[in-house]
C-alpha positions as CSV (number, residue, x, y, z in Angstrom):
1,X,15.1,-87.3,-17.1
2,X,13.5,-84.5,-18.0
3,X,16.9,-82.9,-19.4
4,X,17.3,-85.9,-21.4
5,X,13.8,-85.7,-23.0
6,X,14.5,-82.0,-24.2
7,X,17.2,-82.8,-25.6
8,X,15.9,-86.2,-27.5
9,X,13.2,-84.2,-29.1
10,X,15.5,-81.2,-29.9
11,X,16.1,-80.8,-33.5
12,X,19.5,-80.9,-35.7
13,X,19.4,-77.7,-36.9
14,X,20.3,-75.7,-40.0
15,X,23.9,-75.1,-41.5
16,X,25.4,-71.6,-41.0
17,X,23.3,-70.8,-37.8
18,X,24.3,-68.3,-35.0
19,X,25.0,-70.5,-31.7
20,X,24.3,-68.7,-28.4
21,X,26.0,-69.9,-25.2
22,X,25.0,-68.4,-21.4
23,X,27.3,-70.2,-18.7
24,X,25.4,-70.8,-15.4
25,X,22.4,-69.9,-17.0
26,X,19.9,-72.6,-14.8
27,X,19.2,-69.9,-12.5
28,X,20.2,-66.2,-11.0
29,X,22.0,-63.9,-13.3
30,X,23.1,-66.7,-16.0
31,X,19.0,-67.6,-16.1
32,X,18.0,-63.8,-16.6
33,X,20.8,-63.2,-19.1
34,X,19.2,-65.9,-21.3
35,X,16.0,-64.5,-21.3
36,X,17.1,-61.3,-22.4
37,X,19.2,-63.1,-25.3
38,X,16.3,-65.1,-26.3
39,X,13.8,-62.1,-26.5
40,X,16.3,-60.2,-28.7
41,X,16.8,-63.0,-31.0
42,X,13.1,-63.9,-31.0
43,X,12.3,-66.9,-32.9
44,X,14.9,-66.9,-35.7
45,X,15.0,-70.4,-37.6
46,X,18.7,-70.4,-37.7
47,X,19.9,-69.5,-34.4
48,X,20.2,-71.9,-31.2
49,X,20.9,-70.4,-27.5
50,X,22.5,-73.3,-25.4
51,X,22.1,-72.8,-21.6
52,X,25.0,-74.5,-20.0
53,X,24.9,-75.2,-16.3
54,X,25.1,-78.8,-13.9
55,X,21.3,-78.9,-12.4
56,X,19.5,-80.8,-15.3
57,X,16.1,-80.3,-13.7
58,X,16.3,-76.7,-13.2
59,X,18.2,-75.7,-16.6
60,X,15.9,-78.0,-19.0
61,X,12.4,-76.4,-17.5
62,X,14.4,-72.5,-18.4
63,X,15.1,-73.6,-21.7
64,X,12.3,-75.0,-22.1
65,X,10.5,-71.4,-21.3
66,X,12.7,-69.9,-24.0
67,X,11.3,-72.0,-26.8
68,X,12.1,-74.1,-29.3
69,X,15.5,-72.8,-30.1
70,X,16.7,-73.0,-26.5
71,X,18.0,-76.3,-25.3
72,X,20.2,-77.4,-22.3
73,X,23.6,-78.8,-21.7
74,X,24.7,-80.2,-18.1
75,X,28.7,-79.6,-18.0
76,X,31.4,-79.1,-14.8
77,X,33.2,-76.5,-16.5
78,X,35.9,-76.1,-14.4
79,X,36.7,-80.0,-16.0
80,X,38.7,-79.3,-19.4
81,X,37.9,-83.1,-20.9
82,X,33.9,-82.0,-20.5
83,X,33.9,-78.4,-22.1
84,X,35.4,-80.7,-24.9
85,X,32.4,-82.8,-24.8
86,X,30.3,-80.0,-24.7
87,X,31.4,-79.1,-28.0
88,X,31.0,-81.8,-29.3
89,X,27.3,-81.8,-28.6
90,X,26.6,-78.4,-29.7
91,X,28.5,-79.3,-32.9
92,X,26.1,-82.7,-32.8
93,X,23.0,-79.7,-32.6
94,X,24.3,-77.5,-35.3
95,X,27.0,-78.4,-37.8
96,X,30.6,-77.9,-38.8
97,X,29.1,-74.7,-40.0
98,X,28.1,-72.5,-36.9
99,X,29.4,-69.4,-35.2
100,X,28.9,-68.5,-32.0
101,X,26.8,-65.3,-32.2
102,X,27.5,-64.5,-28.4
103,X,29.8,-66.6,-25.4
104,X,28.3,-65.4,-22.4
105,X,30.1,-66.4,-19.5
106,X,28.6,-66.1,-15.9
107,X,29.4,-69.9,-14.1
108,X,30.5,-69.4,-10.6
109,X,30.5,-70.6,-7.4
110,X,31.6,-69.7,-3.8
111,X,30.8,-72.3,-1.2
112,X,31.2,-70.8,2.6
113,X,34.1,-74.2,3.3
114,X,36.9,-74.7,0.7
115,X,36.6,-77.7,-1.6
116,X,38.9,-79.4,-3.8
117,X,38.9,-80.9,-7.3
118,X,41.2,-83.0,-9.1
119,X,42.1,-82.0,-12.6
120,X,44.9,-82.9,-15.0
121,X,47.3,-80.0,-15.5
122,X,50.6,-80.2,-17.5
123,X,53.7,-79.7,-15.4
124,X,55.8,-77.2,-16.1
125,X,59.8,-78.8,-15.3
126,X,58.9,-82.4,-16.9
127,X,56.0,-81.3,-19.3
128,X,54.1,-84.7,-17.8
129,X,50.4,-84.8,-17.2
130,X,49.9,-84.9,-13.4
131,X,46.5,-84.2,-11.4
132,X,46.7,-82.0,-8.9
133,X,44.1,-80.4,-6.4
134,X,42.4,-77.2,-7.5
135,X,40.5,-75.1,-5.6
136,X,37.1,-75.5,-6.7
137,X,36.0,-72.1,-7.2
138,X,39.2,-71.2,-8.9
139,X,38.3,-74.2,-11.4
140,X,34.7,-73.4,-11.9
141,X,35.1,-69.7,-12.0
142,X,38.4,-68.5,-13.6
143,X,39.1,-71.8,-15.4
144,X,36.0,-72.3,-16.4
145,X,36.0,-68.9,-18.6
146,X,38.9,-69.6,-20.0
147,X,38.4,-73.3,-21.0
148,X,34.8,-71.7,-23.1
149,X,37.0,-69.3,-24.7
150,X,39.4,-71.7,-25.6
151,X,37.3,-74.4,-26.8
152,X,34.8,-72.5,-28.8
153,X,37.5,-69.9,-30.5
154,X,38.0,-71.5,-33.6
155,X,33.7,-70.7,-34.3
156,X,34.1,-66.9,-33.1
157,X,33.7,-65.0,-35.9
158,X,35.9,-61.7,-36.5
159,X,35.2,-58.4,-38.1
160,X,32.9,-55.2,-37.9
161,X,29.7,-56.8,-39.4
162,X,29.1,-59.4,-37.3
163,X,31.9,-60.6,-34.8
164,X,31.2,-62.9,-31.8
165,X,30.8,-61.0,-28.4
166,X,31.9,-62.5,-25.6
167,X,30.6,-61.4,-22.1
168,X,33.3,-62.4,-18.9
169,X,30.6,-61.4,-16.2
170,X,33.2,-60.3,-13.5
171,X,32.0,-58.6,-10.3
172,X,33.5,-54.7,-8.7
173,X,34.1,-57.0,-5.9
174,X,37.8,-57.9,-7.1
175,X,41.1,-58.4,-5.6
176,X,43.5,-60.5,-3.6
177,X,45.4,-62.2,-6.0
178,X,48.3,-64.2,-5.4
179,X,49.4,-66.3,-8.6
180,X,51.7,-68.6,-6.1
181,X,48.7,-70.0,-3.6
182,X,45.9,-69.6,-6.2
183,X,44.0,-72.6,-4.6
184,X,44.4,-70.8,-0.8
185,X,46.6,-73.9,0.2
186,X,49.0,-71.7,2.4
187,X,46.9,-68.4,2.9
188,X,44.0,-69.9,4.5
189,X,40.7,-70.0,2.5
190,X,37.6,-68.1,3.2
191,X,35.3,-67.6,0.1
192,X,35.0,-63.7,-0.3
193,X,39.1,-63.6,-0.9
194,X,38.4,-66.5,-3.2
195,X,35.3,-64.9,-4.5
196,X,37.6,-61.5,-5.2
197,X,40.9,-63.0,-6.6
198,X,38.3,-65.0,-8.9
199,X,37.1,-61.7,-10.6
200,X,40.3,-60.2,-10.8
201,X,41.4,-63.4,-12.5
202,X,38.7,-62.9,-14.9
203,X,38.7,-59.1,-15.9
204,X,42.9,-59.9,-16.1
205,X,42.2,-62.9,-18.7
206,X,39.4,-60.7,-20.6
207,X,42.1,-57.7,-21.6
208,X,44.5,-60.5,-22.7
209,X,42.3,-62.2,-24.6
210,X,40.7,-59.4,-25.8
211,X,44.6,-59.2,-27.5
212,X,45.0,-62.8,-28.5
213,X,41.7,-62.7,-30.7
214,X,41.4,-59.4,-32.5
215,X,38.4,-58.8,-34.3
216,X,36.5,-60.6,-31.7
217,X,34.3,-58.0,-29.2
218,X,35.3,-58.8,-25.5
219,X,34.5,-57.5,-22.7
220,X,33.9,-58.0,-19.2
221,X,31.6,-56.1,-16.8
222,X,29.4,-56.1,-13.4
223,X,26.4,-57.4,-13.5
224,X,24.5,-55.4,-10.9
225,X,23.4,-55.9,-7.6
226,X,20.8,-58.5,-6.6
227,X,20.4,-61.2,-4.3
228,X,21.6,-64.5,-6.0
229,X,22.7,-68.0,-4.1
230,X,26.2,-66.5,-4.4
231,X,25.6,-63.5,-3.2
232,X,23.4,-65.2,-0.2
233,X,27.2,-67.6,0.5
234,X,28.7,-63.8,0.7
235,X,26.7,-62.7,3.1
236,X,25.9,-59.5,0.7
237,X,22.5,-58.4,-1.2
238,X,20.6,-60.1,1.1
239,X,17.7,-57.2,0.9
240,X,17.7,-57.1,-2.9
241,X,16.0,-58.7,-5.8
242,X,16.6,-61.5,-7.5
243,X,18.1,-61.2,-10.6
244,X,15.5,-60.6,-13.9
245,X,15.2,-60.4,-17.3
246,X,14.4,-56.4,-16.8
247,X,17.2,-55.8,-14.0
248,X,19.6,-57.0,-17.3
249,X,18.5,-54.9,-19.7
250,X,17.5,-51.7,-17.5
251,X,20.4,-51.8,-14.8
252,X,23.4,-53.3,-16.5
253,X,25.8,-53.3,-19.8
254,X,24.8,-57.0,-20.4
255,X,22.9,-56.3,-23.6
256,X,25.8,-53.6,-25.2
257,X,27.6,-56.2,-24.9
258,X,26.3,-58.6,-26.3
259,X,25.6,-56.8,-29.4
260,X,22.5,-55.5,-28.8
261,X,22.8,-51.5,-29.5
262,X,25.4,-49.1,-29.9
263,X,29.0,-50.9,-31.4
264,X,31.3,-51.2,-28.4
265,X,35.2,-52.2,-28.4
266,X,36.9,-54.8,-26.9
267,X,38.4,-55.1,-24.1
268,X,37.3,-53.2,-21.6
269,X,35.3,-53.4,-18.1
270,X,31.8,-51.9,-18.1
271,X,29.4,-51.1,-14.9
272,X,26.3,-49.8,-15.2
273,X,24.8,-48.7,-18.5
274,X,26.4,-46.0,-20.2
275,X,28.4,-48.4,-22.9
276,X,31.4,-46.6,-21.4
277,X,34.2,-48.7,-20.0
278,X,35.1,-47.8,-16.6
279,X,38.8,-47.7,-15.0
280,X,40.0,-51.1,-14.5
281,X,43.5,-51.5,-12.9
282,X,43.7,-55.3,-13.8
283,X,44.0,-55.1,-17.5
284,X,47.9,-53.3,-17.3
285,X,49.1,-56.0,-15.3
286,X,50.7,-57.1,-19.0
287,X,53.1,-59.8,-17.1
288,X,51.0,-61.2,-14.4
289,X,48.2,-61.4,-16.4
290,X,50.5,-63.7,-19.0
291,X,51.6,-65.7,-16.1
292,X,48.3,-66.2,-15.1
293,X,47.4,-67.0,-19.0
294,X,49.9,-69.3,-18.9
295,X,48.7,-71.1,-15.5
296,X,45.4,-71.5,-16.9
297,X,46.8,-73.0,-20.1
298,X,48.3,-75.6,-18.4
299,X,45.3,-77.0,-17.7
300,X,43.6,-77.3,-21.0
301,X,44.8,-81.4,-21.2
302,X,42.7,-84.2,-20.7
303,X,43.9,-87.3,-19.1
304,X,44.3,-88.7,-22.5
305,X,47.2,-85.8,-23.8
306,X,50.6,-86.8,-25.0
């Protein structure tokens, strides 16, 4: 309800403004990241920051704090058919005519027991649409990434004066992949190898990117230390802070990359805060990482795809 009236009362913006995007952004790190977006942006009349998350409650009363240019969106983004959607009401907000100023994504999830979601995914021998079980944290947190990039690429904007950034927040804590049991259907599952292959995933799919859309700056990068609700499921950070607007901007490469200071390049993995990227042996994985590309494309169909 209170979702719904935010975004009644919201107005149709502008042509030609900036559209920001945060990914998990009703709480932990996505939350903080917004609120250092929103204080760099400040109250400019043709810009629009969109904090995307699934808690209505929780993410309408953080935009809400943001002010009038901040609104809400509910979405499962590891569900291809409703990133579509999600477009489609940010186009609804803005117009044929926006760019998206910053992609910022930071959705994940890493629940203690395995659980399963059903999405349609082309099949590779017949080319038919079939749905198949997914892993849920694979969906949400390595699918998810890829569907925003994918989705929203044709309003990135290319160039050195002002190109879109995209942020892939991937954790140090990476590893364990294994592109034939991706959904831990014969290794076993237990959510910190999940949790690892999922960043690994992600910093993989950032380099490659990074190579598909030239011109665009992206990048992918730690986002510190503190004590989040996935980080609590890990077991790890339990003695640390929760994530803030200051932790953000004082502790991590967040803001650099997004734009905000000193020009950075693209692709690269950054940790900590000296706009340096650090060594990342994911991105030369050139033929893995295209098979992987590949696995994630074939789930950018909707039920409804010929």
């Amino acid at each position: 309800v209170v979702a719904s009236m935010l975004l009644s009362c919201f107005p149709i913006l502008a042509m030609g403004i900036v559209v920001d995007i945060v990914t998990g952004a009703s709480q932990g790190i996505g939350k903080a990241i917004a609120e250092s977006i929103a204080a760099h942006r400040g109250e400019q009349a043709e810009h629009l920051l969109v904090l995307v998350g699934r808690n209505e409650e929780r993410g309408a009363a953080a935009a809400q704090k943001l002010g009038s240019n901040a609104c809400f969106e509910s979405c499962n983004l590891g569900d291809y058919s409703q990133v579509l959607e999600l477009k489609n009401r940010i186009h609804q907000k803005a117009n044929s005519e926006y760019s998206i100023g910053i992609l910022v994504n930071d959705a994940s999830e890493c629940p203690r027991q395995q659980e399963f979601c059903t999405i349609p995914q082309r099949q590779q021998d017949t080319g038919d649409i079939a749905f198949v079980e997914v892993d849920r944290q694979f969906a949400t947190n390595v699918l998810g990434y890829h569907f925003m990039i994918k989705v929203f690429s044709d309003h990135f904007s290319t160039g050195d004066d002002k190109p879109t950034h995209v942020v892939n927040v991937a954790s140090n804590w990476a590893g364990d992949l294994d592109l034939s049991d991706l959904s831990f259907k014969r290794r076993g599952y237990d959510n910190d190898s999940a949790y690892r292959q999922s960043n690994q995933c992600d910093r993989m799919l950032s380099k490659l990117w990074s190579e598909k859309l030239p011109g665009v700056r992206m990048n992918s990068c730690h986002p510190g230390d503190p004590k989040t609700t996935l980080s609590k499921d890990l077991g790890y950070n339990l003695w640390a802070s929760a994530p803030t607007r200051t932790l953000i901007e004082q502790s991590t490469p967040i803001p650099l990359l997004c734009g905000f200071g000193k020009l950075v390049g693209t692709g690269g993995w950054y940790e900590g805060t000296s706009g340096t990227p650090g060594r990342c042996r994911f991105t030369s994985l050139g033929s893995k990482s295209q098979e992987l590309f590949d696995i994630c494309e074939s789930f950018c169909v909707t039920a409804d795809t010929k």
